[in-house]
FINU-929668 format. One record per residue: z, y, x of N, C-alpha, C in turn; chain; residue number from 1. Coordinates in nm, 2 decimals. Layout:
BEGIN
n_up  n_north  n_east  ca_up  ca_north  ca_east  c_up  c_north  c_east  chain  resi
Z  Y  X  Z  Y  X  Z  Y  X  A  NUM $
...
END
This chain:
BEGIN
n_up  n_north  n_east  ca_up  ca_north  ca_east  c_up  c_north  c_east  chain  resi
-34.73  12.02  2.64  -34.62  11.95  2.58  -34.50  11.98  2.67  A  1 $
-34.46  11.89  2.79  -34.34  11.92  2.82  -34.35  11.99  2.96  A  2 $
-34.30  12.05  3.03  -34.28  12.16  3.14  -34.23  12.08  3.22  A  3 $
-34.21  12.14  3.35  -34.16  12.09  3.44  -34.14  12.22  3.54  A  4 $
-33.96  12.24  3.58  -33.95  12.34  3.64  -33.98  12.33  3.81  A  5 $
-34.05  12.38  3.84  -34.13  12.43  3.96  -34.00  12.52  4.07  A  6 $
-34.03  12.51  4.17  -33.94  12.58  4.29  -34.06  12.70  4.31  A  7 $
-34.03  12.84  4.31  -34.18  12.92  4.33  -34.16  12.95  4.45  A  8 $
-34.06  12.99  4.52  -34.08  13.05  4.67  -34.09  12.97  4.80  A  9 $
-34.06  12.98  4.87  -34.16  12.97  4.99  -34.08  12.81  5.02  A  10 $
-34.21  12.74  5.05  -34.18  12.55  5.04  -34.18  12.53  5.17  A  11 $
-34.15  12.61  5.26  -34.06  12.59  5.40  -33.93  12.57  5.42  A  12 $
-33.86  12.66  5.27  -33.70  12.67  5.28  -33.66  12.53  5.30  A  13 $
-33.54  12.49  5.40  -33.49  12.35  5.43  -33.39  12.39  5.35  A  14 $
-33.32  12.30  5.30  -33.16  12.27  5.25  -33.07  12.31  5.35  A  15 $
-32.98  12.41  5.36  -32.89  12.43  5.42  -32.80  12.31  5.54  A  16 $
-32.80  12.24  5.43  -32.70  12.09  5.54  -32.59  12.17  5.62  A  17 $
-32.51  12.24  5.50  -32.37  12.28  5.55  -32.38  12.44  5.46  A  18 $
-32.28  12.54  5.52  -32.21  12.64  5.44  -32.14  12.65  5.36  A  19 $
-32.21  12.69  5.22  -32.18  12.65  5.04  -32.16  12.52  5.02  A  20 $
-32.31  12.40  5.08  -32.34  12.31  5.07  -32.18  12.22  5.01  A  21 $
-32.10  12.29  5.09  -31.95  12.19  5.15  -31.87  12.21  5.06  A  22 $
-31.90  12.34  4.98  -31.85  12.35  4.81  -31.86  12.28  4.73  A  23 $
-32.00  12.29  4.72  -32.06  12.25  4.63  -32.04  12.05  4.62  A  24 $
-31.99  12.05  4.74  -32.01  11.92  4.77  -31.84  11.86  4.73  A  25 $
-31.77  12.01  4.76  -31.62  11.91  4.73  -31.63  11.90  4.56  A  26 $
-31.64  12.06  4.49  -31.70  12.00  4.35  -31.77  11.89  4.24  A  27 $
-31.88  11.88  4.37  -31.96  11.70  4.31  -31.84  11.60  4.36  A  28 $
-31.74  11.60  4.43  -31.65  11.52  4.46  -31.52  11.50  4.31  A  29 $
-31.47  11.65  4.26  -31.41  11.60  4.16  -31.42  11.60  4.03  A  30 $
-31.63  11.61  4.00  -31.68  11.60  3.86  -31.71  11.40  3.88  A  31 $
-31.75  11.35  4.03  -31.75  11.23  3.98  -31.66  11.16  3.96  A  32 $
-31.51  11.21  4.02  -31.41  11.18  4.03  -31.37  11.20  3.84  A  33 $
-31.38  11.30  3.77  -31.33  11.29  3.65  -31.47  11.23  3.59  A  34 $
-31.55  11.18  3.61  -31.66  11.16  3.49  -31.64  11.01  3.51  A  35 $
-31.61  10.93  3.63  -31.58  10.78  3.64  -31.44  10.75  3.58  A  36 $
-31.32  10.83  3.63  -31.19  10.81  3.60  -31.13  10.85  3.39  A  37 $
-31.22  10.94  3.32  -31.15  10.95  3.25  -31.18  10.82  3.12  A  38 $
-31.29  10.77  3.14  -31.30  10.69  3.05  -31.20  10.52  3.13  A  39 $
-31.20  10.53  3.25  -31.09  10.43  3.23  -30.97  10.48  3.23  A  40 $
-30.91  10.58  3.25  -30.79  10.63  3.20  -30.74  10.62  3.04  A  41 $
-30.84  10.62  2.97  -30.84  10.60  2.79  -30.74  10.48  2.82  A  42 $
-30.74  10.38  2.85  -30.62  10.21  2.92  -30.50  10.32  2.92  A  43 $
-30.46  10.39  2.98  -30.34  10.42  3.00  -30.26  10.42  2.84  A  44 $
-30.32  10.53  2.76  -30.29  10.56  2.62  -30.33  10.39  2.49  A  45 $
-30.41  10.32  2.58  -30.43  10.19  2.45  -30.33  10.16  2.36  A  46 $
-30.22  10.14  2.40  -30.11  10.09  2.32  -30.06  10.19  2.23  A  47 $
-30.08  10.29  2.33  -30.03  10.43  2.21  -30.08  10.42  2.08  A  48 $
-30.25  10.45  2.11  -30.32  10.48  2.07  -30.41  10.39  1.96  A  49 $
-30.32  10.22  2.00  -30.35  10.08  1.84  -30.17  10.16  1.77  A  50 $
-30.08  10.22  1.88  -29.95  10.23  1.74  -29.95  10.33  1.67  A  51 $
-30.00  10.42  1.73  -30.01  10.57  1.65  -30.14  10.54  1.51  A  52 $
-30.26  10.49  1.58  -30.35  10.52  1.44  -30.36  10.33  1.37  A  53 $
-30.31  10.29  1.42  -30.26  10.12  1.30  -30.36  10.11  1.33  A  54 $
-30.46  10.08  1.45  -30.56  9.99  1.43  -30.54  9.92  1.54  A  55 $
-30.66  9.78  1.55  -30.67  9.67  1.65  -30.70  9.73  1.81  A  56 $
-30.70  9.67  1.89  -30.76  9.65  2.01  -30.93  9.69  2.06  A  57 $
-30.97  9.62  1.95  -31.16  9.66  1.99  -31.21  9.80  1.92  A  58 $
-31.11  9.84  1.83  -31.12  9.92  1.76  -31.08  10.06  1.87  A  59 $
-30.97  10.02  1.96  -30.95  10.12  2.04  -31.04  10.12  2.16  A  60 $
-31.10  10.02  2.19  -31.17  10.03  2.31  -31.31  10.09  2.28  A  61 $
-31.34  10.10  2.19  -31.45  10.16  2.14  -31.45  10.34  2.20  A  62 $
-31.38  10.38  2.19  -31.34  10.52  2.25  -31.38  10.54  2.39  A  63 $
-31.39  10.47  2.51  -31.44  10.44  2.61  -31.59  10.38  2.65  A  64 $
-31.60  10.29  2.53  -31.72  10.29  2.53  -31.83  10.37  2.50  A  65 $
-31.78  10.44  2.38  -31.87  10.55  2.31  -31.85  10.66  2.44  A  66 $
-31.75  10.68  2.49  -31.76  10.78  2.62  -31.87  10.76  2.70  A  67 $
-31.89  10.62  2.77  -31.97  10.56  2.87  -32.12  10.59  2.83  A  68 $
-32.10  10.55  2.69  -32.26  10.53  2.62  -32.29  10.71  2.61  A  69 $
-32.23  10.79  2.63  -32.31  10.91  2.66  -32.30  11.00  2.74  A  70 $
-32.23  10.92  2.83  -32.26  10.94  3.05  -32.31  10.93  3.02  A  71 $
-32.39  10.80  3.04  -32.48  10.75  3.07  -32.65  10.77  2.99  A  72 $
-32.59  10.73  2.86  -32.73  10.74  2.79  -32.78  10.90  2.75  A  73 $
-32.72  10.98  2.79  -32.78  11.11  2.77  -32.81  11.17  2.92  A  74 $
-32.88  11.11  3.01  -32.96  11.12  3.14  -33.07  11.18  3.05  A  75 $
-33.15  11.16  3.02  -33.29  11.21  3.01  -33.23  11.34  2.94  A  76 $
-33.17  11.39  2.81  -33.15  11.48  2.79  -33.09  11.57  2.90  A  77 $
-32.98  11.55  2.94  -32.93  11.64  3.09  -33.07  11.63  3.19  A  78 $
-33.17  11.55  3.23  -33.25  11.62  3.30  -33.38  11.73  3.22  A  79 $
-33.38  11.71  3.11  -33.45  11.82  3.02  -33.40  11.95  3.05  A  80 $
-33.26  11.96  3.01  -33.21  12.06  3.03  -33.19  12.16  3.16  A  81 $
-33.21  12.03  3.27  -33.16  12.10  3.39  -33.31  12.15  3.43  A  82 $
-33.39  12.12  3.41  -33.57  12.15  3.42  -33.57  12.26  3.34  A  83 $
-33.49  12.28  3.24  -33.57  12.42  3.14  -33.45  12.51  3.19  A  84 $
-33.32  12.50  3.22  -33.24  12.62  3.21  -33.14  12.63  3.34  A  85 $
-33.17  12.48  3.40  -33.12  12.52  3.60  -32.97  12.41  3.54  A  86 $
-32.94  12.40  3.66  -32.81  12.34  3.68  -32.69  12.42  3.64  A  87 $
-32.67  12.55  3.69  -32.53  12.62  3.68  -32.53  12.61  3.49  A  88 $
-32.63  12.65  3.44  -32.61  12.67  3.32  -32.52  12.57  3.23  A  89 $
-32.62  12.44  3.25  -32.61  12.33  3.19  -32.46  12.29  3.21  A  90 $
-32.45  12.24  3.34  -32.29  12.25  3.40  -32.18  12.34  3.33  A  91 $
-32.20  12.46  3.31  -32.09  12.53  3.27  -32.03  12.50  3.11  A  92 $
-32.21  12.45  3.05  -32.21  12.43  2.91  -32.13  12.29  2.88  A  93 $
-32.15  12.22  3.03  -32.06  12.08  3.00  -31.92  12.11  3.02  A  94 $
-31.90  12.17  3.08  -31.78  12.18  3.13  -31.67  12.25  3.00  A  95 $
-31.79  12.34  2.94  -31.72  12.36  2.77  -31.65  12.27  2.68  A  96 $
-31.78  12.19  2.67  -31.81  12.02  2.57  -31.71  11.93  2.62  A  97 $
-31.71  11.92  2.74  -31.59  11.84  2.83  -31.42  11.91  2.79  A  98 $
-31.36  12.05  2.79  -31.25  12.05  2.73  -31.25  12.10  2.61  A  99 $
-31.35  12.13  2.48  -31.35  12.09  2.35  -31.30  11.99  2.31  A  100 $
-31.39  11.87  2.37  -31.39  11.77  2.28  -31.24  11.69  2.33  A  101 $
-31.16  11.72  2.51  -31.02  11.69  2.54  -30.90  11.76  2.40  A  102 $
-30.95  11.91  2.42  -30.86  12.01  2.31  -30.84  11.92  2.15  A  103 $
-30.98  11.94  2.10  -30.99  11.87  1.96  -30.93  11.73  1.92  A  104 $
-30.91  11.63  2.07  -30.89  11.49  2.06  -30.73  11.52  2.04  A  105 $
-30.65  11.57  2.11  -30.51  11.64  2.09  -30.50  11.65  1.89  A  106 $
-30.58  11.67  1.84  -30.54  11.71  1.68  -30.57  11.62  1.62  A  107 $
-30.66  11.51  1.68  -30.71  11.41  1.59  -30.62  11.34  1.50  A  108 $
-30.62  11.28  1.35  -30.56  11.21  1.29  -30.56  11.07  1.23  A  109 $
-30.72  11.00  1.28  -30.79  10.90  1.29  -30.87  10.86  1.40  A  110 $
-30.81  10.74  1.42  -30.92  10.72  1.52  -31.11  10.76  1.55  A  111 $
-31.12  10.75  1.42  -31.31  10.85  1.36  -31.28  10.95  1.44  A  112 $
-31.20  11.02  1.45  -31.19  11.18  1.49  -31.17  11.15  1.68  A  113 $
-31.11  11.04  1.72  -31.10  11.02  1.87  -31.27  10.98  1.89  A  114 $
-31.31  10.90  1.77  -31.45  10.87  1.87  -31.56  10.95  1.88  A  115 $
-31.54  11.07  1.77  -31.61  11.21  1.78  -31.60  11.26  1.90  A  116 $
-31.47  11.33  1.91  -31.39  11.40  1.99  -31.37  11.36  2.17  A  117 $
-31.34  11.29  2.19  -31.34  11.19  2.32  -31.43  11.13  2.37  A  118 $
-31.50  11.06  2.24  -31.60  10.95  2.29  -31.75  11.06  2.32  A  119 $
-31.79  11.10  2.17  -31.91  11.23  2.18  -31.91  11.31  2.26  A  120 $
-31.84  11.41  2.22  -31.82  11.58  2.31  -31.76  11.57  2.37  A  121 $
-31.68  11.46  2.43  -31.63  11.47  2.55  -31.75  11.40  2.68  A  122 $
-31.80  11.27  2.64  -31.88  11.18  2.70  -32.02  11.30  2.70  A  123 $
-32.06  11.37  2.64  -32.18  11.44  2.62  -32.14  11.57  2.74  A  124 $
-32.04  11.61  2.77  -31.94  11.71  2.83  -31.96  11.69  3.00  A  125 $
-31.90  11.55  2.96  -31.88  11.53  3.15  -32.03  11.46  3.15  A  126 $
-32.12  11.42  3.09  -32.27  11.44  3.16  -32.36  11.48  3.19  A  127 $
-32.31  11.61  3.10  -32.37  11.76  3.14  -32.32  11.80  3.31  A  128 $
-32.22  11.76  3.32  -32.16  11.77  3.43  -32.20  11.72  3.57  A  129 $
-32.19  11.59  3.55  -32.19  11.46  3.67  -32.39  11.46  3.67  A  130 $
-32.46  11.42  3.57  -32.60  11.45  3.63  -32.66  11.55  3.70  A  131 $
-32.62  11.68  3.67  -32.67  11.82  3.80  -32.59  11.81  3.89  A  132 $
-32.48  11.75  3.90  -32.39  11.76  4.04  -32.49  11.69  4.15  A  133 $
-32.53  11.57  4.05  -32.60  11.47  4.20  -32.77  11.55  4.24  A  134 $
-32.82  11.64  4.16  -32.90  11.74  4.15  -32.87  11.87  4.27  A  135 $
-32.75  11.89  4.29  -32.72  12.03  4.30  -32.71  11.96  4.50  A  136 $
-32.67  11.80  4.49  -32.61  11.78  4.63  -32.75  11.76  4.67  A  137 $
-32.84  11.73  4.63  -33.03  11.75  4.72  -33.07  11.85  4.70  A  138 $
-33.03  12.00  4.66  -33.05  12.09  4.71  -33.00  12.17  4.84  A  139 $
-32.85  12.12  4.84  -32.77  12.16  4.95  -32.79  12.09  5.06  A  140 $
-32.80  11.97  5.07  -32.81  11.89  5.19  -32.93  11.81  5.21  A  141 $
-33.01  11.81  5.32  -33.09  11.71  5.37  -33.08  11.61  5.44  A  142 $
-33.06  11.67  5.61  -33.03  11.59  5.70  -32.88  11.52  5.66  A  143 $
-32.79  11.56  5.59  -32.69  11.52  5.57  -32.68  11.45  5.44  A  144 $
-32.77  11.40  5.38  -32.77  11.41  5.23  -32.73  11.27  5.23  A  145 $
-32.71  11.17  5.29  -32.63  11.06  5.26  -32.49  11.03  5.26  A  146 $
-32.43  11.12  5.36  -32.33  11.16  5.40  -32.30  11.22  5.25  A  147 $
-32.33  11.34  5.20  -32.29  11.41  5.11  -32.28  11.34  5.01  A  148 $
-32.38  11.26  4.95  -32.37  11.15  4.85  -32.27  11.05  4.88  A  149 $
-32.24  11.00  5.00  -32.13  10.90  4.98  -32.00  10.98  4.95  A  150 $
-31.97  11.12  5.06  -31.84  11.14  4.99  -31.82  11.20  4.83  A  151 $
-31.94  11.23  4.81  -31.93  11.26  4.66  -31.90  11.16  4.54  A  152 $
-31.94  11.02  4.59  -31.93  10.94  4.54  -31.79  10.85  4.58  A  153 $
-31.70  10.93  4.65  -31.61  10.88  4.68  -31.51  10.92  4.60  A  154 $
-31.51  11.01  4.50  -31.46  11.08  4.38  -31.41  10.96  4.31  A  155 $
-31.51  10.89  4.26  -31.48  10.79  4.19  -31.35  10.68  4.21  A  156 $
-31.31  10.69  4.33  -31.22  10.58  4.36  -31.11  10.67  4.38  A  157 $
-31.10  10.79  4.46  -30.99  10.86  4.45  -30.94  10.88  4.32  A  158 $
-31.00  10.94  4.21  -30.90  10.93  4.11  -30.94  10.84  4.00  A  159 $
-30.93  10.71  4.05  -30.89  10.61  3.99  -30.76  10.60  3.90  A  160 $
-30.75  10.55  3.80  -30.64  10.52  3.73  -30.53  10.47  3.80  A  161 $
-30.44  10.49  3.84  -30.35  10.42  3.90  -30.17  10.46  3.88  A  162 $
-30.11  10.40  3.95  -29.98  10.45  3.92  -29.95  10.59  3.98  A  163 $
-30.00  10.66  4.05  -29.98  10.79  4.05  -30.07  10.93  4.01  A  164 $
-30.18  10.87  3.93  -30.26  10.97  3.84  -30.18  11.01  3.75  A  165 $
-30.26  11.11  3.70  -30.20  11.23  3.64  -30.13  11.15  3.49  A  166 $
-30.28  11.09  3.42  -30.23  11.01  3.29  -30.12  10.90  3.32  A  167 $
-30.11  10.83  3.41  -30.01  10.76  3.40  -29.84  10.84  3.43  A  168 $
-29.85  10.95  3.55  -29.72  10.99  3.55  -29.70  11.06  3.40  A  169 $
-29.78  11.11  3.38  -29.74  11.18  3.20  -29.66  11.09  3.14  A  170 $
-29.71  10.95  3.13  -29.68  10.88  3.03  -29.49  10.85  3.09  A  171 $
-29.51  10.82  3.22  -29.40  10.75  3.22  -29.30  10.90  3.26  A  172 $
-29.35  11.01  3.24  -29.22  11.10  3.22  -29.18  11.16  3.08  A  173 $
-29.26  11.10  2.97  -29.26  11.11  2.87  -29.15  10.99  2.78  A  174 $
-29.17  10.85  2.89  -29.13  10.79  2.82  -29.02  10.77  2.84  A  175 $
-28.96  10.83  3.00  -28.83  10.85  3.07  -28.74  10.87  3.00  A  176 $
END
């Protein structure tokens, strides 16, 4: 029934704990950094986004949530995947799904089309993403591998929403 991808060569090899590792590491730094930050970034656009498509408040927060609910709830499929076809793969394939579903939200004309677009293929996008990152940083590091998980996980706070992220200067040079 189901497989399980196996390491075949020699079960001496240690994890590097440096080199690439520190790549790889600054990259898990700004996939968790955009996979935490873009769903609360959706706040910046709210108001836009109840006056442009005439709907309520819960109606708009739903776009974040449907984001969240497939970070999160598509773990078991991102680890299927990363067992049958490796990390680089899966990753690149999110990284697709992640500016599709940004591209297509740009055209939307209903909000239906933001919770496709944003919420689905985007949320389905950056979890293809952010699950093999934390995958890819216990291949690279051992002895250092808490170290590497905290500053990877330090992504998250760096690009926080705030008054000098990217979504908020947009808005307010837009609205200048």
């Amino acid at each position: 029934m189901g497989g399980v991808a196996l390491d075949v060569g020699d079960s001496r090899v240690k994890a590097p704990d440096g080199g690439w590792g520190w790549a790889v590491l600054a990259g898990c730094f700004v996939i968790t950094g955009f996979s935490y930050a873009f769903p609360k970034a959706v706040s910046v656009f709210f108001k836009e986004l109840i006056r442009e498509f005439g709907v309520g408040y819960s109606d708009t927060a739903w776009i974040s949530s449907i984001l969240l609910a497939m970070l999160y709830g598509t773990g078991p499929l991102c680890s299927v995947l990363v067992n049958r076809f490796g990390c680089r793969p899966v990753m690149m394939v999110g990284g697709l799904f992640a500016s599709l579903g940004m591209i297509l939200a740009s055209f939307a004309t209903s909000i239906i089309h933001i919770y496709l677009t944003a919420g689905v293929i985007t949320g389905l996008g950056l979890a293809l993403n952010f699950q093999p990152s934390l995958i890819m940083l216990n291949r690279y590091f051992s002895e250092k591998r808490p170290l590497a998980n905290g500053l990877s996980a330090a992504g998250s706070q760096c690009h926080h929403p705030g008054p000098f992220d990217p979504a908020s200067l947009c808005v307010f040079l837009l609205l200048w």
